[in-house]
VODREN-131803 format. One record per residue: residue in one letter; residue number from 1; chain; x, y, z of N, C-alpha, C in turn. Coordinates in Angstrom, 3 decimals. Atoms other than C-alpha are relative to their C-alpha. Layout:
N
+--------+-----+--------+----------+----------+----------+----------+----------+----------+----------+----------+----------+
: residu : num : chaine :      n_X :      n_Y :      n_Z :     ca_X :     ca_Y :     ca_Z :      c_X :      c_Y :      c_Z :
+--------+-----+--------+----------+----------+----------+----------+----------+----------+----------+----------+----------+
:      A : NUM :      A :        X :        Y :        Z :        X :        Y :        Z :        X :        Y :        Z :
...
+--------+-----+--------+----------+----------+----------+----------+----------+----------+----------+----------+----------+
END
This chain:
146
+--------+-----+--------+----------+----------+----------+----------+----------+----------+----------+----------+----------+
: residu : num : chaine :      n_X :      n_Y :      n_Z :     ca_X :     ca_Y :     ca_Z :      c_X :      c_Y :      c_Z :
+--------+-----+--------+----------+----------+----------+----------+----------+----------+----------+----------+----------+
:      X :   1 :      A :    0.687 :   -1.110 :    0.642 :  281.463 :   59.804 :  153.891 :    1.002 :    1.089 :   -0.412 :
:      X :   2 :      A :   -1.359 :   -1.448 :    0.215 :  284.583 :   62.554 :  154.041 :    0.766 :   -0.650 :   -1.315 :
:      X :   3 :      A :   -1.205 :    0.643 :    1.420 :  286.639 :   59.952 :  151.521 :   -0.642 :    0.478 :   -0.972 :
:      X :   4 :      A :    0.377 :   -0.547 :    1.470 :  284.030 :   60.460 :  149.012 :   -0.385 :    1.248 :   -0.425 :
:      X :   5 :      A :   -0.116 :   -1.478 :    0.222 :  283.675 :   64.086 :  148.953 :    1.188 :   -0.022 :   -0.564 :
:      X :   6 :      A :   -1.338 :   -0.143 :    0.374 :  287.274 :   64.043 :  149.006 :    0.601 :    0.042 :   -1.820 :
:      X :   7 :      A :   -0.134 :    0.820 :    1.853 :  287.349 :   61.591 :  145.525 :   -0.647 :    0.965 :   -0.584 :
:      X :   8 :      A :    0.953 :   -1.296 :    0.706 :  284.979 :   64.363 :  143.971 :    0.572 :    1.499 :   -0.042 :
:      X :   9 :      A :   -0.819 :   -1.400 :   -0.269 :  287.176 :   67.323 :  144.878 :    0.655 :    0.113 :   -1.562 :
:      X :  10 :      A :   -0.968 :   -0.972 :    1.435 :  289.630 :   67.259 :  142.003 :   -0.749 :   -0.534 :   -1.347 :
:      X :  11 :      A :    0.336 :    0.110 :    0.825 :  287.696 :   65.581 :  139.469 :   -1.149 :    1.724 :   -0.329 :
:      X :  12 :      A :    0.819 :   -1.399 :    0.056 :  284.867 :   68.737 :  140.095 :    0.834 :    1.648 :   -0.492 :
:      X :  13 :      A :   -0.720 :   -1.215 :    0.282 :  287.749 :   71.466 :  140.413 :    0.571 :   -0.327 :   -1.361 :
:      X :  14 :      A :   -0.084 :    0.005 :    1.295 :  289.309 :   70.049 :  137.105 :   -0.941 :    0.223 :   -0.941 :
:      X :  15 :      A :    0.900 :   -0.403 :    0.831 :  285.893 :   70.174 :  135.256 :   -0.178 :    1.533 :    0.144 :
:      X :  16 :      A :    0.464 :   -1.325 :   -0.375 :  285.544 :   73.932 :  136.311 :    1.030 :    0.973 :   -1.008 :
:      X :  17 :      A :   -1.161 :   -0.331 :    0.384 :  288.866 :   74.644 :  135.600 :    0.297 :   -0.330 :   -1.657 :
:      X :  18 :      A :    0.155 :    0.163 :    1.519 :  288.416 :   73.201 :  131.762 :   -0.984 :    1.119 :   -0.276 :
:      X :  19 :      A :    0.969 :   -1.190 :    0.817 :  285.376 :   75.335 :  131.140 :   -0.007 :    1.357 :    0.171 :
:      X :  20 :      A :   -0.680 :   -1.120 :    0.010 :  286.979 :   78.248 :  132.270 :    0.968 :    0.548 :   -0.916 :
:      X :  21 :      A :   -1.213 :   -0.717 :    0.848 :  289.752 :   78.103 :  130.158 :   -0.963 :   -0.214 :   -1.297 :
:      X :  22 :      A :    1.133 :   -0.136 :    1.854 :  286.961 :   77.126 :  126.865 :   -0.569 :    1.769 :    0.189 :
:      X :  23 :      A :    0.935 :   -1.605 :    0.142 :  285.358 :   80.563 :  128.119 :    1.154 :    0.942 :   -0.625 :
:      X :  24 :      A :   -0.959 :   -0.698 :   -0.305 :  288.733 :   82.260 :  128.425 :    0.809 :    0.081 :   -1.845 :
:      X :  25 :      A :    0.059 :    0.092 :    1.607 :  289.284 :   81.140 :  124.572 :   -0.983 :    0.124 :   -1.146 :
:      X :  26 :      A :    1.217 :   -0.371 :    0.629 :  286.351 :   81.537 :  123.262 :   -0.241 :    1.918 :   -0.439 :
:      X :  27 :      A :   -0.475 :   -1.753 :    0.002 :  286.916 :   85.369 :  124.454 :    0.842 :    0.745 :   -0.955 :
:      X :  28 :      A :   -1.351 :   -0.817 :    0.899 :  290.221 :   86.022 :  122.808 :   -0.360 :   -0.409 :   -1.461 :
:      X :  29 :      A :    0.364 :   -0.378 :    1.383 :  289.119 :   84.480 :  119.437 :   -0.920 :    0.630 :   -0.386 :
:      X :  30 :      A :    1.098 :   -0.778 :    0.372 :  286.166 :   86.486 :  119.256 :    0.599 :    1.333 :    0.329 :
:      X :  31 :      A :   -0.508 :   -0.998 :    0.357 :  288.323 :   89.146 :  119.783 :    0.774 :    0.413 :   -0.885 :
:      X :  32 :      A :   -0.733 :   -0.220 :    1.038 :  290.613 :   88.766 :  117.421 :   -0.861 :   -0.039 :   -1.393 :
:      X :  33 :      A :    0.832 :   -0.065 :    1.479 :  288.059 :   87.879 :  114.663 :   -0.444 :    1.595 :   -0.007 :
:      X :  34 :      A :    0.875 :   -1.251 :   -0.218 :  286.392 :   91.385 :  115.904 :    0.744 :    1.276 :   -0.698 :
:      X :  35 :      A :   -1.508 :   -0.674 :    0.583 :  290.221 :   93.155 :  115.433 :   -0.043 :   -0.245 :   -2.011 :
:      X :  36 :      A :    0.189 :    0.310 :    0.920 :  289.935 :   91.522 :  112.177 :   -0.977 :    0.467 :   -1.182 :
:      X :  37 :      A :    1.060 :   -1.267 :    0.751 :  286.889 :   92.986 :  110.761 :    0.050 :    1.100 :    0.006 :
:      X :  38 :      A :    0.160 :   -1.075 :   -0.239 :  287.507 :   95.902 :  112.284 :    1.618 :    0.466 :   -1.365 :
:      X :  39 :      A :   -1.103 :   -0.467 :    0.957 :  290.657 :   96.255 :  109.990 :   -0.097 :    0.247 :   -1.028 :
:      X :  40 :      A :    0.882 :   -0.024 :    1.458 :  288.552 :   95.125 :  106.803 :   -0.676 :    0.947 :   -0.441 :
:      X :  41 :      A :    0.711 :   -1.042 :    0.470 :  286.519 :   97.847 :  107.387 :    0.740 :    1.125 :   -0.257 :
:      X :  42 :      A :   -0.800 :   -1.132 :    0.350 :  289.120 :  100.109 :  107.670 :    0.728 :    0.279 :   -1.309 :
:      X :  43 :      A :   -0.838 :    0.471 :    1.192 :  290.727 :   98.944 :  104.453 :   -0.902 :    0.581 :   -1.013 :
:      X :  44 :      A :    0.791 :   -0.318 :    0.616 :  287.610 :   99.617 :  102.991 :    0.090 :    1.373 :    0.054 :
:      X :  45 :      A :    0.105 :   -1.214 :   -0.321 :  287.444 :  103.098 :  103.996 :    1.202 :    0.910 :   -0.694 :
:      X :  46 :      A :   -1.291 :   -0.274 :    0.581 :  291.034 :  103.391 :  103.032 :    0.214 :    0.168 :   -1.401 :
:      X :  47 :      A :    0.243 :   -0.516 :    1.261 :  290.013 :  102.743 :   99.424 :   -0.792 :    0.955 :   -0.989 :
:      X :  48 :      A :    0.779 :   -1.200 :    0.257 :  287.113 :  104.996 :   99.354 :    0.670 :    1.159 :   -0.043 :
:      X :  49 :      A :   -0.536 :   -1.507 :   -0.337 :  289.226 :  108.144 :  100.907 :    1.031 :    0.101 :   -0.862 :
:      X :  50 :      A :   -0.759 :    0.344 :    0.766 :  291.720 :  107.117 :   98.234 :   -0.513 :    0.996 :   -1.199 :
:      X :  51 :      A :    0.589 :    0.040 :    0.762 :  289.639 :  107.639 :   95.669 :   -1.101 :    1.444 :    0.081 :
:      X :  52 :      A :    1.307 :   -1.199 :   -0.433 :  286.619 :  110.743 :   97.260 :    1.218 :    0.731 :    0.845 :
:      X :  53 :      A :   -0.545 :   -0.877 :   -0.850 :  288.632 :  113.592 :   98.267 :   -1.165 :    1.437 :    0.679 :
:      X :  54 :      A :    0.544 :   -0.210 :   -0.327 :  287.030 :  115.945 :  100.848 :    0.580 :    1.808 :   -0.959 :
:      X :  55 :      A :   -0.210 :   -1.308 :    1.044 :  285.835 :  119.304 :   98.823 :   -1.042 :   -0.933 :   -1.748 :
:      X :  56 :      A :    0.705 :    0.436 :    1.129 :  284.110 :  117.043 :   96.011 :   -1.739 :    0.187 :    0.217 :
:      X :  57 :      A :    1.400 :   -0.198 :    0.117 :  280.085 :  117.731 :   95.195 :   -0.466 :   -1.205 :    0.515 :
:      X :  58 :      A :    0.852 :    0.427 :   -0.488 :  277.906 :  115.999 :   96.657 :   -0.820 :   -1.476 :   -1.698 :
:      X :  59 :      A :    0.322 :    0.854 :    1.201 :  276.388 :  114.596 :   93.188 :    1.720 :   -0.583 :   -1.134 :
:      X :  60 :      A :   -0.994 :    0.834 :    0.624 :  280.184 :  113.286 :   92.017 :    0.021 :   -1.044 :    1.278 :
:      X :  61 :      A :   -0.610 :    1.464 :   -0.532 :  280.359 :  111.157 :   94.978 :   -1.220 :   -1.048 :   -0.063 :
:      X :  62 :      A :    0.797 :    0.945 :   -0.100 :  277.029 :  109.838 :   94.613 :    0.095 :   -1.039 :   -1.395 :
:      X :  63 :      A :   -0.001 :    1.181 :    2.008 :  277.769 :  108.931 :   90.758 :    0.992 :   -0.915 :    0.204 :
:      X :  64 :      A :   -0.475 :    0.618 :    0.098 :  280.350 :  107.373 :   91.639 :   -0.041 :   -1.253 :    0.795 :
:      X :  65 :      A :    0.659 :    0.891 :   -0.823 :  278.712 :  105.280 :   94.296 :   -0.919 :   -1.135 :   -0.900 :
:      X :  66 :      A :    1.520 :    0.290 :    1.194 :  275.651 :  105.006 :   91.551 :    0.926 :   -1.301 :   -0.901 :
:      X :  67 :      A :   -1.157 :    1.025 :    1.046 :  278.600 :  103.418 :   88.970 :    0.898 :   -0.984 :    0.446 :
:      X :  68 :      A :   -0.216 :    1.383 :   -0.341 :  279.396 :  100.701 :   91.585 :   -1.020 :   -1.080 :    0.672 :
:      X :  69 :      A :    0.865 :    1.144 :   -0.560 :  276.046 :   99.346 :   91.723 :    0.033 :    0.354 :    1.994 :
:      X :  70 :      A :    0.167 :   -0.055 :   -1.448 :  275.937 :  100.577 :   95.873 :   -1.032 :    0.575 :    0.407 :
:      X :  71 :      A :    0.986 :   -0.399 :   -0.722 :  273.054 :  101.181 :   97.859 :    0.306 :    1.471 :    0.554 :
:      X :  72 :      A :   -0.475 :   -1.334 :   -1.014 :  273.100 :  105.164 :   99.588 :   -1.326 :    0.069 :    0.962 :
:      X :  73 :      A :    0.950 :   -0.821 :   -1.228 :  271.167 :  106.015 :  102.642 :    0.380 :    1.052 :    0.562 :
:      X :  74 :      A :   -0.458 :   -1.625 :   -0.519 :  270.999 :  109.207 :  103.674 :   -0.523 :   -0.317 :    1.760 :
:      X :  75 :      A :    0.684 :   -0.225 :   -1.238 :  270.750 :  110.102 :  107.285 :    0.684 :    1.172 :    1.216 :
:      X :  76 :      A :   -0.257 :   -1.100 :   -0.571 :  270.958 :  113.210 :  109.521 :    1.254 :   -0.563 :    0.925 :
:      X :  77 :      A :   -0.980 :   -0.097 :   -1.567 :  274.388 :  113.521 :  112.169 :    0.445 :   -1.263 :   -0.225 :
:      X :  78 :      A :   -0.641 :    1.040 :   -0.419 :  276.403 :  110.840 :  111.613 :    1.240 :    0.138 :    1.039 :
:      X :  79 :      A :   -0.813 :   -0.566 :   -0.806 :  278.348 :  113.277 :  113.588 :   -0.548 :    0.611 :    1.082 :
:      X :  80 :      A :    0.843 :   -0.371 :   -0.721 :  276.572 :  114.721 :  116.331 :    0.223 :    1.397 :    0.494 :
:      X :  81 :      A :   -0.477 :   -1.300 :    0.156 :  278.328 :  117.881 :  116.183 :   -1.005 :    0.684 :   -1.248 :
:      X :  82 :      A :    0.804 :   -0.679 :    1.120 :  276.582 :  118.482 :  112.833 :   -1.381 :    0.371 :   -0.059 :
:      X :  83 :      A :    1.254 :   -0.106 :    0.171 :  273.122 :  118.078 :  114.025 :   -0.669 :    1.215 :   -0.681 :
:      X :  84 :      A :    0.855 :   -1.423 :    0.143 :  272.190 :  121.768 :  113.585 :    0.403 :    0.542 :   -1.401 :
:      X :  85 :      A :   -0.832 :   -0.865 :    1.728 :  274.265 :  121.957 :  109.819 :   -1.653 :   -0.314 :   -0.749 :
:      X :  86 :      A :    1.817 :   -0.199 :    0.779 :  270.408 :  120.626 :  108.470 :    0.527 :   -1.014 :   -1.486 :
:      X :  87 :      A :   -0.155 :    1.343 :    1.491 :  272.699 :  118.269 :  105.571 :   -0.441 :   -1.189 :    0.186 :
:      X :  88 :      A :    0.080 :    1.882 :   -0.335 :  271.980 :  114.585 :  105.053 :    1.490 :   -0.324 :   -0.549 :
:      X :  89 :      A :   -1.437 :    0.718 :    0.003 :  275.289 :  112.123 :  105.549 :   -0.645 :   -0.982 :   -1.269 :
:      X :  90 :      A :   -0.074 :    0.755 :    1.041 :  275.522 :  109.564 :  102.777 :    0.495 :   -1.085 :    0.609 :
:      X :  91 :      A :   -0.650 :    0.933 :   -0.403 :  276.129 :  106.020 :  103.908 :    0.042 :   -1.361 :   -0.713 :
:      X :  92 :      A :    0.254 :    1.416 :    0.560 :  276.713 :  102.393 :  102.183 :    0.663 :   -0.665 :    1.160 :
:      X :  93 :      A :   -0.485 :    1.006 :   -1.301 :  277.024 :   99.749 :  104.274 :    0.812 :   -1.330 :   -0.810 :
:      X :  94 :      A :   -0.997 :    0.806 :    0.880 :  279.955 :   97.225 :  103.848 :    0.397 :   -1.288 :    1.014 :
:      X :  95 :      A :    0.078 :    0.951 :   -0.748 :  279.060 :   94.960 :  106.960 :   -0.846 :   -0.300 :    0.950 :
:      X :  96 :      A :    1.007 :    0.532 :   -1.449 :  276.905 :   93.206 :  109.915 :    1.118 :   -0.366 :    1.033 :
:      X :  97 :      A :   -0.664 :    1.090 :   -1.110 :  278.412 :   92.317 :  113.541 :   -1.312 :   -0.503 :    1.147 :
:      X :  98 :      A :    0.678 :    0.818 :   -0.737 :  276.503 :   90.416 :  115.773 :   -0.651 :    1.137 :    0.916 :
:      X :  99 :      A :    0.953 :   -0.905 :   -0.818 :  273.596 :   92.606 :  117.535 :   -0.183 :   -0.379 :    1.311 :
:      X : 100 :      A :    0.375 :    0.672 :   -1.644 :  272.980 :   92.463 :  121.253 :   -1.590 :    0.103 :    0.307 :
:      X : 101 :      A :    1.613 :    0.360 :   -0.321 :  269.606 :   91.450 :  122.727 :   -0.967 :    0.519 :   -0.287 :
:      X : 102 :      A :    1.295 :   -1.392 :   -0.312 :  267.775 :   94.680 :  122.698 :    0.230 :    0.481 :   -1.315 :
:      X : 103 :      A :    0.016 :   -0.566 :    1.596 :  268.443 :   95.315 :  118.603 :    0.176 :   -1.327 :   -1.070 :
:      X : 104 :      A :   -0.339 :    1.347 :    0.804 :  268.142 :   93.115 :  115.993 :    0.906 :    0.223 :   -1.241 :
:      X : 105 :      A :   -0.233 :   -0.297 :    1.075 :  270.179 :   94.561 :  113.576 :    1.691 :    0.884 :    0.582 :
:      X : 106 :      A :   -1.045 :   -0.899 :   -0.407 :  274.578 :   96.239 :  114.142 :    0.663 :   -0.396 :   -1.716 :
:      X : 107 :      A :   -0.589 :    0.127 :    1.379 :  275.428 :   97.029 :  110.773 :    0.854 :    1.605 :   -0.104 :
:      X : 108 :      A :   -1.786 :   -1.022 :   -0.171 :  278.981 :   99.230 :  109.867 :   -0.502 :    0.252 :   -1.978 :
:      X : 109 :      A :   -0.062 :   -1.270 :    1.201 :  278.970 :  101.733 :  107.112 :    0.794 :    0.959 :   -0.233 :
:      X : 110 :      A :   -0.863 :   -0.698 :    0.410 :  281.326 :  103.686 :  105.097 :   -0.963 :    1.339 :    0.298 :
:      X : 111 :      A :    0.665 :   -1.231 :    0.517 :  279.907 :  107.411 :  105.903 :    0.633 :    1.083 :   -0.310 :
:      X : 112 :      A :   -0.544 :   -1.387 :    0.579 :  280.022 :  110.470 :  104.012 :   -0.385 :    0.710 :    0.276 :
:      X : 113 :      A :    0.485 :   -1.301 :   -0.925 :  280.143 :  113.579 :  105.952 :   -0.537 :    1.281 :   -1.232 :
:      X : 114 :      A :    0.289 :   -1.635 :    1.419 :  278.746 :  116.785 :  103.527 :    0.018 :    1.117 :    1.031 :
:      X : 115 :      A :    0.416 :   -1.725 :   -0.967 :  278.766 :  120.315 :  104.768 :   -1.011 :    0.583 :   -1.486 :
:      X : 116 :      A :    0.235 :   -0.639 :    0.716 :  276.590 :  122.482 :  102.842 :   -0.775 :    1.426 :    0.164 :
:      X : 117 :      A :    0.152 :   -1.111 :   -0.365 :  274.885 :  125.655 :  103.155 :   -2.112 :   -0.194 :   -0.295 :
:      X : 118 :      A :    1.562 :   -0.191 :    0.262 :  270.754 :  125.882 :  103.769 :   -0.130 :    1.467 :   -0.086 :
:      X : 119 :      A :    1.016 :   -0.889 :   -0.005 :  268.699 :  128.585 :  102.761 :   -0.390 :    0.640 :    0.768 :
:      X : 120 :      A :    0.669 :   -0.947 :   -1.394 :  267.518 :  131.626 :  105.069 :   -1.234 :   -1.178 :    0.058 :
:      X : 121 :      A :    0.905 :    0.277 :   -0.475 :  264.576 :  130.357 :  106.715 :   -0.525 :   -1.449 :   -0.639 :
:      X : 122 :      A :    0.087 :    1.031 :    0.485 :  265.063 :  126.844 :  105.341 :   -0.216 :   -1.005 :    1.128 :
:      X : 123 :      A :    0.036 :    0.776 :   -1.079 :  263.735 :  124.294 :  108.017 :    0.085 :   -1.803 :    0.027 :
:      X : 124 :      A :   -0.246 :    1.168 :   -0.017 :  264.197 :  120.698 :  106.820 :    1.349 :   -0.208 :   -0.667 :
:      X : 125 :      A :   -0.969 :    0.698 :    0.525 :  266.812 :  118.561 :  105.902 :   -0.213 :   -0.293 :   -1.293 :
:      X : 126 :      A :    0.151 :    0.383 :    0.864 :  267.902 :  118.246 :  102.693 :    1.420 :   -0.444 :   -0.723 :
:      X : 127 :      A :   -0.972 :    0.690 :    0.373 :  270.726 :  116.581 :  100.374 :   -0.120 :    0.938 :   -1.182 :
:      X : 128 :      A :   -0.327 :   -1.087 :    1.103 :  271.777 :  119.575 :   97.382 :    1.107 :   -1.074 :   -0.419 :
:      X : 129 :      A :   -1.137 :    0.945 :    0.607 :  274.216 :  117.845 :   94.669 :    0.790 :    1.021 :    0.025 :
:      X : 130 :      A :   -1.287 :   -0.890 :   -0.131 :  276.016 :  121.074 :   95.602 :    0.865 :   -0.027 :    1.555 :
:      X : 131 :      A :   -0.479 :    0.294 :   -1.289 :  276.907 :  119.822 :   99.049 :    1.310 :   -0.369 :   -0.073 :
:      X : 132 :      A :   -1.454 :    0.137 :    0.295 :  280.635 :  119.454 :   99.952 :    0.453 :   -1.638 :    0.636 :
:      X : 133 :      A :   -0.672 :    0.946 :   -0.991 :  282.468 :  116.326 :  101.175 :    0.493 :    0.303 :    0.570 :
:      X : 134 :      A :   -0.680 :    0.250 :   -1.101 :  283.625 :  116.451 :  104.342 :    1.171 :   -0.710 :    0.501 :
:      X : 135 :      A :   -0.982 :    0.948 :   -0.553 :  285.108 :  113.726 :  105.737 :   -0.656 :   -1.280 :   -0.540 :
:      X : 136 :      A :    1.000 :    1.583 :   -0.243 :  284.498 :  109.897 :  105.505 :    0.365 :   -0.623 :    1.262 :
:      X : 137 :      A :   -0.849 :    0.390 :   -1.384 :  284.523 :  107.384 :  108.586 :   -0.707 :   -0.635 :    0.329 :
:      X : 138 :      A :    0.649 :    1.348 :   -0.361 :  283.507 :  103.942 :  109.683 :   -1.294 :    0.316 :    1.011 :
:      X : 139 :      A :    1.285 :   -0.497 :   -0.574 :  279.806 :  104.272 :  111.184 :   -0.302 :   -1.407 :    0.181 :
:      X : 140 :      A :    0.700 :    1.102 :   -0.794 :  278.715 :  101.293 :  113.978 :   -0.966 :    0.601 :   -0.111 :
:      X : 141 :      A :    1.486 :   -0.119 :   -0.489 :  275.009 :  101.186 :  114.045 :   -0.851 :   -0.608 :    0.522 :
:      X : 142 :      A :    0.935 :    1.348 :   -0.468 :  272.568 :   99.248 :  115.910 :   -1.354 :    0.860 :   -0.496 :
:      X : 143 :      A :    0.866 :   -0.476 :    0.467 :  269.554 :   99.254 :  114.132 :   -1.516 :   -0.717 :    0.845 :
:      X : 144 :      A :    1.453 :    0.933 :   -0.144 :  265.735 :   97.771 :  114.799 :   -0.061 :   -0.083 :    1.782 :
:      X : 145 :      A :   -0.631 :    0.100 :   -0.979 :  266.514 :   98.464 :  118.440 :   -1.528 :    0.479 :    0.867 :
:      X : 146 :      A :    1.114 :    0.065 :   -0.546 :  263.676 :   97.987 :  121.226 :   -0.465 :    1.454 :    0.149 :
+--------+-----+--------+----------+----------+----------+----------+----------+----------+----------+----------+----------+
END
């Protein structure tokens, strides 16, 4: 009875020991693909800020968004410092990464920061084509999220 345990020892610890190292690779290329996108996006960003310097209106960066065919979504705080400025950010999105359980949706977006100035006693959010550019800057989002 002890022999055949024995015989089972290294064949078991070798099978363990293979699917450890598949995990252990599996890891690092999914990190590097991750590095990888994450660079693309930056590249992207790189040609936008190229191109949108901060101080431009609000309605030149959208025309020029408009004149590449790109989707804009507006949406409050892409900074969370800004909450209380009352502008809407400007965002196109220029990718998906793989969502975790609890969202069905992690999509990356070029965003455009605005500053602009509300109105005395102005209480909603709003997007003026006299709004300034800010900044721009890669925006993770998980969307559709439980």
């Amino acid at each position: 009875m002890m022999s055949k345990m024995r015989r089972w020892r290294l064949p078991i610890a070798f099978g363990l020991f293979v699917i450890m190292g598949a995990f252990i690779v599996r890891h690092i290329w999914a990190r590097q693909a991750r590095q990888k996108r994450e660079a693309g996006y930056y590249s992207v960003l790189r040609s936008y800020s190229a191109d949108l310097k901060p101080g431009l209106r609000r309605s030149e960066v959208e025309s020029y968004l408009h004149a590449r065919n790109l989707t804009i979504r507006q949406m409050c705080c892409v900074d969370s410092k800004e909450f209380r400025a009352g502008v809407w950010d400007d965002l196109v999105k220029i990718g998906s990464e793989n969502a975790p359980w609890f969202c069905s949706e992690n999509n990356v977006y070029i965003a455009f920061h605005f500053a602009g100035q509300r109105s005395q006693g102005h209480t909603q959010w709003d997007a003026e084509g006299t709004d300034e550019l800010a900044a721009l800057s890669v925006y993770h989002w998980l969307e559709k999220c439980l």
